[in-house]
C-alpha atoms as an extended CHARMM CRD file, in Angstrom:
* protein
*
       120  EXT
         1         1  UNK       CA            -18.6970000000      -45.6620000000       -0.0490000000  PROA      1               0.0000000000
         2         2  UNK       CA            -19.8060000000      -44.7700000000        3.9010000000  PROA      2               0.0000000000
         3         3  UNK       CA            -22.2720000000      -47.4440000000        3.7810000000  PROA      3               0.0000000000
         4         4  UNK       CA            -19.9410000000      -49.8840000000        2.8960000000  PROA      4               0.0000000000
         5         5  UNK       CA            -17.0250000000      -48.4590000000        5.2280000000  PROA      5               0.0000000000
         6         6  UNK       CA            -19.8280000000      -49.2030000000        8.3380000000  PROA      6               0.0000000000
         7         7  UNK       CA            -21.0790000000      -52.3300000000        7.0860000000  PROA      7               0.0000000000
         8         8  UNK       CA            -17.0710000000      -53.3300000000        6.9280000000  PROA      8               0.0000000000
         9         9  UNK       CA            -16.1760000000      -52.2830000000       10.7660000000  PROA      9               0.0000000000
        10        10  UNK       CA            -15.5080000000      -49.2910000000        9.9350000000  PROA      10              0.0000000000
        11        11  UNK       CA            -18.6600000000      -47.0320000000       11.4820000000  PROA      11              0.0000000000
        12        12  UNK       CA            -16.2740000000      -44.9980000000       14.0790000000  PROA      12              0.0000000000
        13        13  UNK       CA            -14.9030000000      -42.8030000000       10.7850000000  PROA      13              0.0000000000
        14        14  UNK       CA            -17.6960000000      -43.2210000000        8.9350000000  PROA      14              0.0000000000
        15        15  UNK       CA            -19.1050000000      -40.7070000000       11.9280000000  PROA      15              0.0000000000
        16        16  UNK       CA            -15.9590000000      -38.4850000000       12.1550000000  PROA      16              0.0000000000
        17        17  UNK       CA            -16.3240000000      -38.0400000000        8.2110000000  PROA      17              0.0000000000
        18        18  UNK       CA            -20.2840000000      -37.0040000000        8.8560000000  PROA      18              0.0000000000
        19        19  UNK       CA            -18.8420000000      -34.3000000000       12.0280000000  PROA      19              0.0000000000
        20        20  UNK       CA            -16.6180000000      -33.0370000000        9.3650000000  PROA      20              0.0000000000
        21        21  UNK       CA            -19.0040000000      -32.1230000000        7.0200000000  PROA      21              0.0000000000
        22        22  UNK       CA            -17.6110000000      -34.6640000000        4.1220000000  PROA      22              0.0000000000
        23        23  UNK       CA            -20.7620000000      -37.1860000000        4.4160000000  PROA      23              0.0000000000
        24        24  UNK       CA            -22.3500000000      -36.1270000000        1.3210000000  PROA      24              0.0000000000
        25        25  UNK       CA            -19.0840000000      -34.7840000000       -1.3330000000  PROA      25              0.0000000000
        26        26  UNK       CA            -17.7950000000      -38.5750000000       -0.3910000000  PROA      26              0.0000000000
        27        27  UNK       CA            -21.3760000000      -39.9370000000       -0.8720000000  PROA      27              0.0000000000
        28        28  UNK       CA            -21.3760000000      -38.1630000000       -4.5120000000  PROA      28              0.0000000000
        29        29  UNK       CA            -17.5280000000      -39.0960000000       -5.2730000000  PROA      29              0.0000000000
        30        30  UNK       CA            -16.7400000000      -40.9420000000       -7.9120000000  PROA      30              0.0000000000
        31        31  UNK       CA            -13.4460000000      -43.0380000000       -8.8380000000  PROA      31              0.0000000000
        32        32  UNK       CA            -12.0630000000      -42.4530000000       -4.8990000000  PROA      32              0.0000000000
        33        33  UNK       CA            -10.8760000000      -45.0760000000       -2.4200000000  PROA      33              0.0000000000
        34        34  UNK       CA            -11.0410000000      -44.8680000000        1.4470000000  PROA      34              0.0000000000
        35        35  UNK       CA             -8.8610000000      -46.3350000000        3.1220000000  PROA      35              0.0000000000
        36        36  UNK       CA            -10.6940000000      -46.5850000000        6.5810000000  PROA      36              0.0000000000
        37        37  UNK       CA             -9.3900000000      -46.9800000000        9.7500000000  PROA      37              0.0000000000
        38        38  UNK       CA            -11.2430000000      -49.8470000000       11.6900000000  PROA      38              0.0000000000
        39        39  UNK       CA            -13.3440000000      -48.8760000000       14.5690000000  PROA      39              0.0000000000
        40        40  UNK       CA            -10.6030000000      -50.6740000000       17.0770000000  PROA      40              0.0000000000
        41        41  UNK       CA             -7.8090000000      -48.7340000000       14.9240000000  PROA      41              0.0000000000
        42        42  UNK       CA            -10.4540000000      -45.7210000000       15.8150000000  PROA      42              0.0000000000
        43        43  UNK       CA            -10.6440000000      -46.1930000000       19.5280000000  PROA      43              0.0000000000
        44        44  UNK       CA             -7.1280000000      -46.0240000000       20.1830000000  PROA      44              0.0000000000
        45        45  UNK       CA             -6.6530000000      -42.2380000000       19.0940000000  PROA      45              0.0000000000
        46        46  UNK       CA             -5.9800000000      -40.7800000000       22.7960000000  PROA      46              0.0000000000
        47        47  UNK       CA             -9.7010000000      -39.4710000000       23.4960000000  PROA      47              0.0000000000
        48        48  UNK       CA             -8.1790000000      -35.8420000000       24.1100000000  PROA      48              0.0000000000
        49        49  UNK       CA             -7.0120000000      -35.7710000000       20.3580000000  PROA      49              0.0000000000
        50        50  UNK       CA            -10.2440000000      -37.3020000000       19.3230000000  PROA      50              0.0000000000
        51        51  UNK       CA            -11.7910000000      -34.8220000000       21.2290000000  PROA      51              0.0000000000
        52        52  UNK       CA            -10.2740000000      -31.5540000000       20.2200000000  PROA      52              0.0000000000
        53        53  UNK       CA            -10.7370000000      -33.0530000000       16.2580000000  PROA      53              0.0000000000
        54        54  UNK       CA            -14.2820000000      -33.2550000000       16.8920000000  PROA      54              0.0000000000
        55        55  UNK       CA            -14.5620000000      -29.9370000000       18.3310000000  PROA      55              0.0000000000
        56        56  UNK       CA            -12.6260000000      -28.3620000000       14.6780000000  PROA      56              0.0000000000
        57        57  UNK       CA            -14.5140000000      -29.5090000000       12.1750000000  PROA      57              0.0000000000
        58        58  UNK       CA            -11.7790000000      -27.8300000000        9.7040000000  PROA      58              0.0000000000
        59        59  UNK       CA             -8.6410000000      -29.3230000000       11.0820000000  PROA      59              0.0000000000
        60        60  UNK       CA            -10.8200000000      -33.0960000000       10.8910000000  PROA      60              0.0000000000
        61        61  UNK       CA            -11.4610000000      -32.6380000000        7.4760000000  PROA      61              0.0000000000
        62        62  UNK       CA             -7.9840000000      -31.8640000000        6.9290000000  PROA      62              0.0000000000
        63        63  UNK       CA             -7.0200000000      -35.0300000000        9.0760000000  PROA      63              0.0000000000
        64        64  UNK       CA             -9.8750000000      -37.0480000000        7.5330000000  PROA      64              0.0000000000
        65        65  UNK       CA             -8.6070000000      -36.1530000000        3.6950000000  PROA      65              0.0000000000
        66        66  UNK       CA             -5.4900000000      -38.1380000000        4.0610000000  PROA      66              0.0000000000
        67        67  UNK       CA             -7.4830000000      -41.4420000000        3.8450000000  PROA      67              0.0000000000
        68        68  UNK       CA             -9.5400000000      -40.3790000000        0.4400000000  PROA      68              0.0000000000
        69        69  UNK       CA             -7.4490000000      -41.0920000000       -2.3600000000  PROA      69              0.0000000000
        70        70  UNK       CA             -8.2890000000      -39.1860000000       -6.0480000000  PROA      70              0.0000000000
        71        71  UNK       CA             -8.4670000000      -42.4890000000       -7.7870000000  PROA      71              0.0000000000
        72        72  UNK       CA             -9.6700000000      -46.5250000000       -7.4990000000  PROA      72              0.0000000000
        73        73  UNK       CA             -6.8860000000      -48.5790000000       -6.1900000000  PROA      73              0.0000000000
        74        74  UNK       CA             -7.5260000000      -52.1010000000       -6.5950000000  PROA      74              0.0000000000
        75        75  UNK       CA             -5.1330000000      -54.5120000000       -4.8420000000  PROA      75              0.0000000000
        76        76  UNK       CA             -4.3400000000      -55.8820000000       -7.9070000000  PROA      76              0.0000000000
        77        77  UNK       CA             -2.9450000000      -52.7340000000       -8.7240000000  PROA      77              0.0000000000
        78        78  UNK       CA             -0.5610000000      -51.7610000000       -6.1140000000  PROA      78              0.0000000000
        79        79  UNK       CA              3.2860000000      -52.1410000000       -6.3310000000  PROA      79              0.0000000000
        80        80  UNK       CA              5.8340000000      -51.3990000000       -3.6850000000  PROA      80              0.0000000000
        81        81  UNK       CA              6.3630000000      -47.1210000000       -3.1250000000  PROA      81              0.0000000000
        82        82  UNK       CA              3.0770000000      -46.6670000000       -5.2950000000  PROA      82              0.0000000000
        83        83  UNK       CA              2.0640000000      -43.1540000000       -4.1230000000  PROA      83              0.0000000000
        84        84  UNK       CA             -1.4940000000      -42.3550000000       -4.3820000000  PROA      84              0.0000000000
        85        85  UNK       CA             -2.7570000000      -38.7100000000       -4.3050000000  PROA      85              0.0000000000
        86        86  UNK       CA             -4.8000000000      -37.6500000000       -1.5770000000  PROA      86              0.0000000000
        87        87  UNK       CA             -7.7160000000      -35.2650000000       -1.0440000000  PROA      87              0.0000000000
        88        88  UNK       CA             -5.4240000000      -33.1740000000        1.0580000000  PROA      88              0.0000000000
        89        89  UNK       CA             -3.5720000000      -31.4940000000       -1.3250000000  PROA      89              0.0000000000
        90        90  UNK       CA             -1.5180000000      -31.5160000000       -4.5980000000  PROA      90              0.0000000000
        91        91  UNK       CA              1.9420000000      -32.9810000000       -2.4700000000  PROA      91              0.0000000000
        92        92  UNK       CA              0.0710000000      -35.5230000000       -0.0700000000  PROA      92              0.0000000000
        93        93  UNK       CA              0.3720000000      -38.6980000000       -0.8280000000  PROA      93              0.0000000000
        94        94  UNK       CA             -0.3170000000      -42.5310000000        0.8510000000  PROA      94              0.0000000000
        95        95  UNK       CA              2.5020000000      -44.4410000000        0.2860000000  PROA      95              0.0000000000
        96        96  UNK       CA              1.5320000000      -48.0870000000       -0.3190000000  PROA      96              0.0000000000
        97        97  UNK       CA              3.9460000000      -51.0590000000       -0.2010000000  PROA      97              0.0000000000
        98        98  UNK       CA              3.6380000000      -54.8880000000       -0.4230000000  PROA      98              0.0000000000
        99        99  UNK       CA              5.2020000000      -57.6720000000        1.5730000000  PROA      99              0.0000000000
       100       100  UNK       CA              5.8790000000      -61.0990000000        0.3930000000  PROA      100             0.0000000000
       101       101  UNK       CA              6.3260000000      -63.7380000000        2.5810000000  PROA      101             0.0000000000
       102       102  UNK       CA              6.2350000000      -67.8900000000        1.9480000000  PROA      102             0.0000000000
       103       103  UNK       CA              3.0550000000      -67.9570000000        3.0800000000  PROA      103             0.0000000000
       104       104  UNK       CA              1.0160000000      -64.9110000000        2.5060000000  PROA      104             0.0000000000
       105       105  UNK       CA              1.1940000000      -61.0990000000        1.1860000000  PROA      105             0.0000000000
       106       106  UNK       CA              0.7320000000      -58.3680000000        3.1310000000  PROA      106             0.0000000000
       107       107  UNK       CA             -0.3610000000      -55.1790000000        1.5810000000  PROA      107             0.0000000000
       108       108  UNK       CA              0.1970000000      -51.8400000000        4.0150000000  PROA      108             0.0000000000
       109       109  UNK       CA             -0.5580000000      -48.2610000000        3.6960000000  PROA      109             0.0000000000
       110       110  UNK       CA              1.5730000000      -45.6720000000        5.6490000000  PROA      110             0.0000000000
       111       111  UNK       CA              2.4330000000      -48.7220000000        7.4390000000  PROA      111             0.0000000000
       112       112  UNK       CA             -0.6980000000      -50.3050000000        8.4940000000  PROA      112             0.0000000000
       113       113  UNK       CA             -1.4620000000      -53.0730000000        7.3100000000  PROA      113             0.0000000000
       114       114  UNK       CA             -4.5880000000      -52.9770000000        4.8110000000  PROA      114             0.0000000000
       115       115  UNK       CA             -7.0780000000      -55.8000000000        6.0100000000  PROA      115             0.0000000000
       116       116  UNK       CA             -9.7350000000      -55.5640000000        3.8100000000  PROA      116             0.0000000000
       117       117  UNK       CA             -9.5160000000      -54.3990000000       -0.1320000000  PROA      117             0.0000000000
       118       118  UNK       CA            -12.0060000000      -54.0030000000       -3.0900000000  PROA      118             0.0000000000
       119       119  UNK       CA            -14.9130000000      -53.7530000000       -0.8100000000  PROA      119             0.0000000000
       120       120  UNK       CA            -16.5310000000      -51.1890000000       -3.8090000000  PROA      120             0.0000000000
């Protein structure tokens, strides 16, 4: 999963996850999906956030468990308001949604737009 997050563009988290102390649970996981920010979604996090997450290694794990969701979502399988249970807790959720256009589809979680899918 974290070796195909970095090999993907998205190495930036792939190091917050290993400061948090979730490197090797998420290395064991099975039947999870990260959705990783990029590195460039990474780098614009004002550096004093950044900064005071990587100095609480308990409130970055909290942060970072938002992204892990408690099952495999395949594109294929997501419909509009699909809520997908995090590793933060019992009532947090990623809300997924999908746009159709003429032209293309655009698949967004929380909002942001999901770039890359089934890399696992």
């Amino acid at each position: 999963l974290l070796s195909v997050a970095s090999d993907n563009g998205c190495g930036q988290i792939v190091g917050l996850i290993q400061s948090a102390g979730l490197a090797d649970a998420l290395k064991a996981a099975q039947g999870v999906t990260l959705f990783a920010p990029s590195d460039a979604a990474v780098s614009r996090i004002p550096s004093d956030v950044l900064s005071e997450l990587q100095k609480n290694a308990t409130m970055l794990a909290g942060v970072l468990k938002f992204h892990v969701v408690t099952q495999v979502a395949h594109a294929a399988d997501i419909s509009n308001d699909l809520l997908l249970p995090t590793l933060h807790g019992k009532d947090s959720f990623v809300r997924m949604n999908i746009y159709t256009h003429t032209k293309y589809t655009v698949v967004t979680a929380e909002g942001s737009i999901v770039t890359k899918t089934d890399l696992a």
